[in-house]
Steps between C-alpha positions, in 0.01 A plus 500: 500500500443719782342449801170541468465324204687203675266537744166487295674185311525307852149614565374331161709198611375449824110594355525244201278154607530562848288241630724224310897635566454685821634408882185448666354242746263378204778391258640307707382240366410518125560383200884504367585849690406346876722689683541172698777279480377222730542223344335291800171748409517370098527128680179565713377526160632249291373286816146605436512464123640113574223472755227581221642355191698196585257247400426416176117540523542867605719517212212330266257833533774706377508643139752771313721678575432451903549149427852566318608680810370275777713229292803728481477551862500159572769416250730759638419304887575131287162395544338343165186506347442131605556512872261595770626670780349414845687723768693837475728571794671854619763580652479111670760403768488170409836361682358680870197394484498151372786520776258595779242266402729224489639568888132508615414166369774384640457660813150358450627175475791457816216661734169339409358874488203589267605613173185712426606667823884532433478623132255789699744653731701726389808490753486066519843473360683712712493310722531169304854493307415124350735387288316444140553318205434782316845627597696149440342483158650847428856489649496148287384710161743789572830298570434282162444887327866616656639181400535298809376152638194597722595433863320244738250655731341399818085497486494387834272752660566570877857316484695642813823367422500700136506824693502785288647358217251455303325811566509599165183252432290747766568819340401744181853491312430815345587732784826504665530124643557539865751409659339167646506410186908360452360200392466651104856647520641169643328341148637808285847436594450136428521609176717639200583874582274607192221330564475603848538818416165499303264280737410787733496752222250273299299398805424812598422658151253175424322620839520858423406561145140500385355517111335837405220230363453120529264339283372161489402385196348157324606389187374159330377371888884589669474781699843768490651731709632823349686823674462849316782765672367844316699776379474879430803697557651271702783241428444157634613488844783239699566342772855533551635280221160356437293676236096580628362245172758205564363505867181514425523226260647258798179587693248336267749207407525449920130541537376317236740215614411527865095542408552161298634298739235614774244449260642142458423563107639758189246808636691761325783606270743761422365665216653426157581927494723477790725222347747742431596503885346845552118653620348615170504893477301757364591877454296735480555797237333846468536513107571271205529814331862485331523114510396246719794328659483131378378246729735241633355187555466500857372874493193664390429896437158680664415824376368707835215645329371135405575400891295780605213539268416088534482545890280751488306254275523284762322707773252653226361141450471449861242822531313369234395215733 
């Protein structure tokens, strides 16, 4: 073939359904060919679809083949058709936060302040280090994960002759624990080699890692906490030794124990599709064209065009308002 003819070939190429295959800032995002690989932007939308279908009576004006794919959607997530979801988290730093929250209560509580005012400010705890129970509760969770005996802790707020020992129960262990805080490595080489080893590794993924999605979901009156981690092109992610779904899965099995207890009362479960010791997780796939990879049972498939077109459902019903 010579030149020109090569040429006029790429020309055809290039020419043929241009607004679907080509690079521009429109495709982006659309349909199967996005040029986007984001898979936080396809979570965004999962989020949305969650937000609008979760509960069963939105589900109940459904019909066809938009009903088969809401379903399928929800199925690949492990949501049935029989629970109602009431809240759809992203991207939720649930360790830090609940963290923070807990130190200004505390804080709240050793200084007679005004909580209204203290949850306000946005600086309080710097300069309030309070110890927390937040922090006892989870060195006590993470030492029984490594294997060890959970160590003995001093609550004693304000207790001079502790020093800095037990600075450990002032700070966020997900960062680099200062060096006031000896106190933790004094109770790591308490114990066996191994399981010291893993304390500060699992502490400080636990505070670290956060679920692409968190759902909340009620089932028969018991309400359940569920982590999605989404894929695209991605392979699941680690924490050193520690896979990104195994964390995850200590997160809600920590909350949900530490929620309980505060709650004085079972307020809220692991759910039933995380039993498996990991998050639940969903990939999504351009094509099933040439066979759909089969489903394990902790992971679900989402074609992009479905993700895509059902958002924009979403939005389309709320200009019809």
């Amino acid at each position: 073939m010579c030149k020109r003819d090569a040429d006029d070939k790429m020309r055809g190429i290039r020419n043929a359904d241009n607004n679907r295959y080509n690079c521009s800032i429109e495709n982006f995002i659309r349909d199967e060919y996005s040029i986007c690989r984001e898979e936080r932007q396809y979570a965004v939308f999962l989020y949305n679809i969650l937000r609008k279908y979760g509960k069963g009576q939105s589900r109940e004006k459904l019909a066809g083949e938009e009903k088969e794919d809401i379903l399928a959607i929800l199925e690949a997530c492990g949501i049935e058709a029989d629970d109602d979801i009431e809240y759809v988290f992203y991207e939720a730093t649930f360790m830090r936060d609940f963290f923070k929250r807990e130190r200004r209560y505390c804080a709240v509580i050793k200084n007679k302040a005004s909580l209204a005012d203290v949850l306000l400010q946005r600086d309080y705890e710097k300069e309030e280090k309070t110890k927390t129970d937040f922090n006892r509760r989870l060195i006590e969770y993470v030492f029984q994960w490594a294997g060890g005996d959970p160590p003995e802790m001093n609550m004693e707020n304000g207790d001079k002759e502790s020093g800095e020992e037990d600075a450990y129960l002032r700070y966020n262990l997900g960062r680099n624990i200062p060096k006031e805080c000896r106190g933790l490595e004094k109770l790591e080489k308490a114990e066996e080699p191994e399981t010291a080893g893993n304390v500060r590794e699992k502490l400080r993924a636990m505070m670290n890692s956060k679920p692409d999605i968190a759902v909340i979901y009620q089932k028969n009156g018991q309400r359940y906490l569920l982590f999605i981690e989404c894929k695209f092109e991605s392979s699941e992610g680690r924490y050193d030794s520690l896979s990104q779904r195994e964390v995850q899965y200590h997160i809600a099995d920590f909350l949900c124990g530490y929620l309980n207890e505060r709650n004085c009362q079972e307020y809220i479960k692991v759910s039933e599709k995380m039993k498996s010791g990991q998050s639940r997780i969903v990939r999504f796939k351009r094509s099933d064209r040439g066979g759909q990879e089969p489903c394990l049972p902790e992971e679900g498939n989402i074609l992009i065009k479905m993700l895509i077109d059902y958002n924009d459902k979403v939005f389309d019903s709320l200009d019809n308002l």
